[in-house]
SEFIPA-153515 format. One record per residue: residue number from 1; y, x, z of N, C-alpha, C in turn; residue in one letter. Coordinates in steps of 0.001 Angstrom, whole numbers. Example, Ala and Ser with C-alpha at 12.3 -4.5 7.8 and 13.67 -1.06 7.14 Angstrom:
BEGIN
+-----+---------+---------+---------+---------+---------+---------+---------+---------+---------+------+
!  nr !    n.yy !    n.xx !    n.zz !   ca.yy !   ca.xx !   ca.zz !    c.yy !    c.xx !    c.zz ! rest !
+-----+---------+---------+---------+---------+---------+---------+---------+---------+---------+------+
!   1 !   -5690 !   13190 !    7800 !   -4500 !   12300 !    7800 !   -3300 !   13200 !    7800 !    A !
!   2 !   -2250 !   12850 !    7080 !   -1060 !   13670 !    7140 !      30 !   12900 !    7870 !    S !
+-----+---------+---------+---------+---------+---------+---------+---------+---------+---------+------+
// end
This chain:
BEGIN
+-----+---------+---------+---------+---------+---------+---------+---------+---------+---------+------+
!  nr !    n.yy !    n.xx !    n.zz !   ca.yy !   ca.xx !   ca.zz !    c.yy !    c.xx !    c.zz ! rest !
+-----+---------+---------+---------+---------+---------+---------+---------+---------+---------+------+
!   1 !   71751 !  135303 !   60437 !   73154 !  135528 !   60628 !   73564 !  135078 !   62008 !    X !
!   2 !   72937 !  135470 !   63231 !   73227 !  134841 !   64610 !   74612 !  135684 !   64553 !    X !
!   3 !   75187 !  135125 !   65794 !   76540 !  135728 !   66007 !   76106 !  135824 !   67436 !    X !
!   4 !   76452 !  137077 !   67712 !   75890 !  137728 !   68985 !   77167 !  138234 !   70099 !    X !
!   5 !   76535 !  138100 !   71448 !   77441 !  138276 !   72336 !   76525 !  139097 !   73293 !    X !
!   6 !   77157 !  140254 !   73898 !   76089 !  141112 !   75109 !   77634 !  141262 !   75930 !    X !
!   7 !   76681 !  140737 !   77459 !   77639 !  141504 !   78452 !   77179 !  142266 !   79253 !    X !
!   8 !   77474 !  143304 !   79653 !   77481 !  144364 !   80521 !   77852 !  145159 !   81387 !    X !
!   9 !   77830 !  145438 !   82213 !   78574 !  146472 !   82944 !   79114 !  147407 !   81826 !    X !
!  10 !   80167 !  148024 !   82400 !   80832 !  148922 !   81656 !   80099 !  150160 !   81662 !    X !
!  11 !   80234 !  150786 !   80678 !   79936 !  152481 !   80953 !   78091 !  152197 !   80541 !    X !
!  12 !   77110 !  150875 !   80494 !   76126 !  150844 !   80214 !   75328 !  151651 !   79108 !    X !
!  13 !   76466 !  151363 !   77598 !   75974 !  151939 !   76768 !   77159 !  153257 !   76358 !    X !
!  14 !   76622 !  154353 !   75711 !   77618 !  154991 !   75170 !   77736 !  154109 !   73703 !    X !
!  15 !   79475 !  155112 !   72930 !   79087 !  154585 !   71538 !   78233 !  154757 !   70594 !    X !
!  16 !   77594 !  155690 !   70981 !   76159 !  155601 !   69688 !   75099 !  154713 !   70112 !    X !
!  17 !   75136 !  154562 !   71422 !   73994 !  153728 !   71467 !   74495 !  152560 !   71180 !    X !
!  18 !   75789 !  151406 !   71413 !   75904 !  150283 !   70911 !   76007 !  150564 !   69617 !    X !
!  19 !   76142 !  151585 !   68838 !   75957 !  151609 !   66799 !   74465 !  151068 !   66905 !    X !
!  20 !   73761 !  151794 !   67805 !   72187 !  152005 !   67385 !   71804 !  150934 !   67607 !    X !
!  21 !   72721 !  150224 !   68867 !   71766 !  148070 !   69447 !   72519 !  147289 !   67950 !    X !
!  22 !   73894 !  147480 !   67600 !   74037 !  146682 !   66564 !   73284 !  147122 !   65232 !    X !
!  23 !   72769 !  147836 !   64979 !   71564 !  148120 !   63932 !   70782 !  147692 !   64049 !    X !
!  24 !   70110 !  147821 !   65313 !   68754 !  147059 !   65156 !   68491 !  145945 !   65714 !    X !
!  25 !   69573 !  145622 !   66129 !   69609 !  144001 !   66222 !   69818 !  142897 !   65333 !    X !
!  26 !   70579 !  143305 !   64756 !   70915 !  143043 !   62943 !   69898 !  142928 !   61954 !    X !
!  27 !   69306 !  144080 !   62271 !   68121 !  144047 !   60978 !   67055 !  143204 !   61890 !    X !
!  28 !   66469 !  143205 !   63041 !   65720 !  142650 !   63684 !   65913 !  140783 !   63127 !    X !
!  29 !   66858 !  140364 !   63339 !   67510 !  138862 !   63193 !   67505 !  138050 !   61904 !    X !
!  30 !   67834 !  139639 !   61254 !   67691 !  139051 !   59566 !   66611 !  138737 !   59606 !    X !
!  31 !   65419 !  139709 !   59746 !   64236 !  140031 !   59400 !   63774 !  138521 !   59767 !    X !
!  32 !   63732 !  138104 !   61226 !   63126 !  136833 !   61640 !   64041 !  135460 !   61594 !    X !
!  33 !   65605 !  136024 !   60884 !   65805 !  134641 !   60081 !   65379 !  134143 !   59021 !    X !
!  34 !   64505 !  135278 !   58362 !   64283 !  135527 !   57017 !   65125 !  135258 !   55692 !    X !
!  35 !   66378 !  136118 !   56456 !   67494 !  136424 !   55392 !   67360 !  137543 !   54868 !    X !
!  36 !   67966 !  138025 !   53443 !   67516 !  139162 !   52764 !   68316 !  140139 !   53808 !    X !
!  37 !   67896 !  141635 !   53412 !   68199 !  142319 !   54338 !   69809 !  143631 !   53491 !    X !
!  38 !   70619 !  142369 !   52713 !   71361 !  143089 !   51854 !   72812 !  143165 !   52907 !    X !
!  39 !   73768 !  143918 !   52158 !   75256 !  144887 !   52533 !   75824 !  143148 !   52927 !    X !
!  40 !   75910 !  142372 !   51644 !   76597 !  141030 !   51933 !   76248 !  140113 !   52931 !    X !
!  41 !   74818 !  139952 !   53451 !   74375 !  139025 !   54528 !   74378 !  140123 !   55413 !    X !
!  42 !   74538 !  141250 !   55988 !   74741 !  142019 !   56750 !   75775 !  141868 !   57788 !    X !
!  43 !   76955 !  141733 !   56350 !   78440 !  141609 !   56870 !   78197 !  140244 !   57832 !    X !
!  44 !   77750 !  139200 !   57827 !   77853 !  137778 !   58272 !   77351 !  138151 !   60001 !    X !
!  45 !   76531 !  139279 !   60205 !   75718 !  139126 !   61445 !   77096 !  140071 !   62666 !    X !
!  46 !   77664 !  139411 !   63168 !   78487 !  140135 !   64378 !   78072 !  140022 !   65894 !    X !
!  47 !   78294 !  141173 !   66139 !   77992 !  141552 !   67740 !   78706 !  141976 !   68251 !    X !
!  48 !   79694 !  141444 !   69291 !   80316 !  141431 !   70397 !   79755 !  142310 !   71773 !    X !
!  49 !   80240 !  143396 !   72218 !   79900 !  144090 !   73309 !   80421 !  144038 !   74358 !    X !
!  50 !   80504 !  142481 !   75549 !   82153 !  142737 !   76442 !   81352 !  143792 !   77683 !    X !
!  51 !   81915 !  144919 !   77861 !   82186 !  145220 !   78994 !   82797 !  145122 !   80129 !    X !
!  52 !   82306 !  144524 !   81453 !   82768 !  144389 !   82571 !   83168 !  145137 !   83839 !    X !
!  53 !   84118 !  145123 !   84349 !   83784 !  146317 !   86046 !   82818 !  145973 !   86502 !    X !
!  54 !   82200 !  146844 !   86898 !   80859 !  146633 !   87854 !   81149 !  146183 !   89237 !    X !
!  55 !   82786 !  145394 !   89587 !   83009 !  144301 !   90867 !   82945 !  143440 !   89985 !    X !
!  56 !   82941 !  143142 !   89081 !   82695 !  141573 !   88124 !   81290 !  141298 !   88200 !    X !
!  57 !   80277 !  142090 !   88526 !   78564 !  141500 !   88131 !   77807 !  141602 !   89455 !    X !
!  58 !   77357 !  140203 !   89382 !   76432 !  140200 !   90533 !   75469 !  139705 !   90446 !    X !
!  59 !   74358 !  140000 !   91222 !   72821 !  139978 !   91311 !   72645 !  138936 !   92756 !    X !
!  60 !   72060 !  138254 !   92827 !   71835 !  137629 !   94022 !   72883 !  137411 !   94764 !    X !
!  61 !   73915 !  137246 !   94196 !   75049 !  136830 !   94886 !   75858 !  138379 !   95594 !    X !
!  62 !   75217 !  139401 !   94941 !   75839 !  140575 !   95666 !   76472 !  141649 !   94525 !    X !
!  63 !   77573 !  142408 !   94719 !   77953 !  142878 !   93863 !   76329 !  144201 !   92986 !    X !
!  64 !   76474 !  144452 !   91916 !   75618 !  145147 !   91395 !   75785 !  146115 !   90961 !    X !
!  65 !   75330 !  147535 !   90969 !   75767 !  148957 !   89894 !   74472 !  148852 !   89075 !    X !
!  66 !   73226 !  148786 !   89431 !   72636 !  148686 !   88177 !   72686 !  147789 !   86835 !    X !
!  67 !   71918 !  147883 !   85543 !   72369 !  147617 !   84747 !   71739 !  146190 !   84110 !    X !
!  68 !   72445 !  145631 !   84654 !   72147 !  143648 !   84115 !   72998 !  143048 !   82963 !    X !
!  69 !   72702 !  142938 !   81959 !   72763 !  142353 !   80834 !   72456 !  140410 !   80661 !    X !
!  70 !   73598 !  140044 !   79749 !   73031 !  138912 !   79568 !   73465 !  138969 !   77851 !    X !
!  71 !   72795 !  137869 !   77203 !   73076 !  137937 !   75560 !   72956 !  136439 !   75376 !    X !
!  72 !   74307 !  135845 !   74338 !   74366 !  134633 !   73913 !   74073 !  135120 !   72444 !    X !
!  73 !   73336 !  134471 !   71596 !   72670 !  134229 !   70072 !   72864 !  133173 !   69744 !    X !
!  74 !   74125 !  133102 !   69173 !   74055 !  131782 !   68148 !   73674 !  131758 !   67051 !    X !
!  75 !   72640 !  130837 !   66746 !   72223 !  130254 !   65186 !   72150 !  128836 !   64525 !    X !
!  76 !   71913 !  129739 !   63549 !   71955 !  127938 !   62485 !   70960 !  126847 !   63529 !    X !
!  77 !   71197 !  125753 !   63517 !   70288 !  124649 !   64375 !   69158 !  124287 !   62996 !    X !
!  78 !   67938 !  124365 !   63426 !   66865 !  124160 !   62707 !   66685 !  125768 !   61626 !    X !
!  79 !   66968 !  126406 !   61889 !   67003 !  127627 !   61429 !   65917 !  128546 !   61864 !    X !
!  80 !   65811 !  128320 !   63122 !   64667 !  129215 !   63950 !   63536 !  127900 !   64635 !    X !
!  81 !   62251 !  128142 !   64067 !   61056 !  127611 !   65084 !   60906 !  128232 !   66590 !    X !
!  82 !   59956 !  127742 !   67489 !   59320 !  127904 !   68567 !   59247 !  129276 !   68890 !    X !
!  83 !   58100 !  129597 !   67792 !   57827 !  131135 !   67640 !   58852 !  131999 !   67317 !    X !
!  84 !   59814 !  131957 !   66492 !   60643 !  132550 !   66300 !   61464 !  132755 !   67220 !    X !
!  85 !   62443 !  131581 !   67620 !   62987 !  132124 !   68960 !   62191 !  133198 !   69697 !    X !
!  86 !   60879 !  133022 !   70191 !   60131 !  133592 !   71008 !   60122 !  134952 !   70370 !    X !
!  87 !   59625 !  135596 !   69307 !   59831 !  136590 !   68872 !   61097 !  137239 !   68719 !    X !
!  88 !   62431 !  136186 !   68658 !   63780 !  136972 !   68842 !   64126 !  137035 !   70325 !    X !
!  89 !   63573 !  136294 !   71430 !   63798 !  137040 !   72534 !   62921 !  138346 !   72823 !    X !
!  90 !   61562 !  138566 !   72757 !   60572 !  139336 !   72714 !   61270 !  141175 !   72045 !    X !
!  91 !   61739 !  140863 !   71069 !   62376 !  141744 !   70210 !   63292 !  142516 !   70618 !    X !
!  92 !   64316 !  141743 !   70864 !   65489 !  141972 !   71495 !   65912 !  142073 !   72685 !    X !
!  93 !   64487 !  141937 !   73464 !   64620 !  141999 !   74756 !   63977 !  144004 !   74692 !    X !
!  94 !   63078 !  143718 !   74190 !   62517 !  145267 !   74024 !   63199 !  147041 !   73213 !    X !
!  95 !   64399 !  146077 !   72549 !   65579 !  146955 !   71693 !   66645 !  147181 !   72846 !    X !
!  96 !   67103 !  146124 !   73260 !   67810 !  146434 !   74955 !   67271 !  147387 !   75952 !    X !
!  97 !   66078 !  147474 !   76116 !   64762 !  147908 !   77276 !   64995 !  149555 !   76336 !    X !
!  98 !   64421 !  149062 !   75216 !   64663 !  150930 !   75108 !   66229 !  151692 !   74895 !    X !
!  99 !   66866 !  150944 !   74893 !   68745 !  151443 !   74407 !   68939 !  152094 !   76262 !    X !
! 100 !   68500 !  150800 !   77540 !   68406 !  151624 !   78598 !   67679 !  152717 !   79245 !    X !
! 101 !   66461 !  152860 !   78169 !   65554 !  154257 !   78695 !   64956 !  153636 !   79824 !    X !
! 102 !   64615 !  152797 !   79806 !   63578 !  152234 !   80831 !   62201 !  152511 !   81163 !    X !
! 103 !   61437 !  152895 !   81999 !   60223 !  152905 !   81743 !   59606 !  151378 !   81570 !    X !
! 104 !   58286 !  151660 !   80753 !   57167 !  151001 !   80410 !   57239 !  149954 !   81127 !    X !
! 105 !   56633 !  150024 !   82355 !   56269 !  149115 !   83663 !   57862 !  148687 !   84615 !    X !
! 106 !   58762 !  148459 !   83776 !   59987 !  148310 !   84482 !   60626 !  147026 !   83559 !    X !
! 107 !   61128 !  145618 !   84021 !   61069 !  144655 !   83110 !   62404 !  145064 !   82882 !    X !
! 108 !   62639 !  144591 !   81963 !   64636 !  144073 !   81273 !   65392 !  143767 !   81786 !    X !
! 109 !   66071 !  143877 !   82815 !   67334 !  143138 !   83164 !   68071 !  142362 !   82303 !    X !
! 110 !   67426 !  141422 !   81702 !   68342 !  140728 !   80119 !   67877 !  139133 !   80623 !    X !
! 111 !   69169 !  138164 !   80454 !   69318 !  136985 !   80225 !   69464 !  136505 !   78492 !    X !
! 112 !   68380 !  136050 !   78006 !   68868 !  135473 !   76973 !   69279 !  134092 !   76791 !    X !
! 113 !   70571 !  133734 !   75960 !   70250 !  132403 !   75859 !   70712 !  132176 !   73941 !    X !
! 114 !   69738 !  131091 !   73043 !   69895 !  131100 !   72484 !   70948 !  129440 !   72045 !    X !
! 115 !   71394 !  129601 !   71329 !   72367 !  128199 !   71301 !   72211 !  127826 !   69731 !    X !
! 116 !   72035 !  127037 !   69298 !   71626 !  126089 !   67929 !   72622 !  125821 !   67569 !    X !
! 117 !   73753 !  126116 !   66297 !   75165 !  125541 !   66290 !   74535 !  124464 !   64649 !    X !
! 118 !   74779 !  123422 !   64723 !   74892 !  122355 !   63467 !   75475 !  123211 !   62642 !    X !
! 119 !   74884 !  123026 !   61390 !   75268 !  124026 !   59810 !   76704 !  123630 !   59463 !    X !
! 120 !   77167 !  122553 !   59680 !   78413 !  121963 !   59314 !   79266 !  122684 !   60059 !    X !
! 121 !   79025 !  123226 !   61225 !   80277 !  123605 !   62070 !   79875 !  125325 !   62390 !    X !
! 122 !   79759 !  126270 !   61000 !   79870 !  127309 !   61036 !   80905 !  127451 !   60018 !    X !
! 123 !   81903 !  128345 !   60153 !   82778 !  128737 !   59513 !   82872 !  130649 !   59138 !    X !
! 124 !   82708 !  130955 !   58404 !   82853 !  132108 !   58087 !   84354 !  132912 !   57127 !    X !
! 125 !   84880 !  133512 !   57626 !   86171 !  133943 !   56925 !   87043 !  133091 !   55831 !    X !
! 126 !   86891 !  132085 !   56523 !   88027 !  130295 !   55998 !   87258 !  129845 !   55304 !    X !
! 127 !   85460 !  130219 !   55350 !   84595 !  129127 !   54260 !   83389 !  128398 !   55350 !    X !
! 128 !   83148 !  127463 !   54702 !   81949 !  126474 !   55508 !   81001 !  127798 !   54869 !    X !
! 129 !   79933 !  127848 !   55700 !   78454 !  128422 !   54993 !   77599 !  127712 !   56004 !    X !
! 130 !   76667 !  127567 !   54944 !   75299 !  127529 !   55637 !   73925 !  128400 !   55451 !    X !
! 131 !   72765 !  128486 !   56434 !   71640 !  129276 !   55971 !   71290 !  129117 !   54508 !    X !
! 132 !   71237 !  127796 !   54158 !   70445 !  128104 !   52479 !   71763 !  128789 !   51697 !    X !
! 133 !   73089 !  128930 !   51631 !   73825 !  130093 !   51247 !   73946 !  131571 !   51475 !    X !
! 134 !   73509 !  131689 !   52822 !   72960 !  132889 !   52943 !   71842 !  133358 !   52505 !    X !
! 135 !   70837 !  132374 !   52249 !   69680 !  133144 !   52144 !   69708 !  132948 !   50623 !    X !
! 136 !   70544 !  132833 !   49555 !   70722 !  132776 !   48452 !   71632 !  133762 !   47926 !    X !
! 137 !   72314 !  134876 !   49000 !   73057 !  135713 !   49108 !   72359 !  137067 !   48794 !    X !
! 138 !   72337 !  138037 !   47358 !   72174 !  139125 !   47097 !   72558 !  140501 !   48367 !    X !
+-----+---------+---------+---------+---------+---------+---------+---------+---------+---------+------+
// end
């Protein structure tokens, strides 16, 4: 159930393609939170798309038109191991990579950062939850 944030230049994705990154980013997250992959823990996973002017993003200190991405992932703290993180950047770095049509031999323009939030201080639609409620969730 990360709660997800992507920023971008504007105009990066059309709207089917951000349907298609929040699909499979979603199911990707469950999959390696190892939450069930049902309608109700579904609802819990949100993704945020801010689009920026492309005078807002810069690369080396210089304004940028190509397409640089960064992504904040918040999750439960102790929720994700070593590997896991590693496989949710790996993942999601490669679901980004193909949403831009990138070639093969061309890396990601993607910043990830992942952030650990304490189980106590998630709030979901005026209720405390935590992972072992989600993952007890039909």
């Amino acid at each position: 159930m990360p709660l997800i944030t992507i920023n971008c230049i504007e105009g990066t994705f059309d709207s089917q393609q951000k349907q298609n990154l929040a699909a499979s980013l979603t199911t990707a997250a469950l999959r390696i939170e190892a939450l069930p992959n049902s309608s109700s823990v579904r609802q819990t996973c949100w993704i945020f798309i801010n689009e920026m002017p492309v005078h807002n993003v810069f690369r080396a200190a210089e304004e940028t038109s190509s397409a640089i991405l960064s992504m904040d992932i918040n999750v439960f703290k102790g929720g994700l191991g070593t590997a896991q993180k590693g496989e949710l950047i790996t993942e999601f770095t490669q679901i980004i990579h193909d949403a831009l049509h990138l070639p093969a031999d061309i890396e990601t323009p993607l910043y990830i950062l992942i952030r650990e939030v304490d189980q106590d201080n998630w709030g979901v639609c005026g209720k405390r939850i935590t992972l072992d409620d989600l993952r007890k969730l039909k």
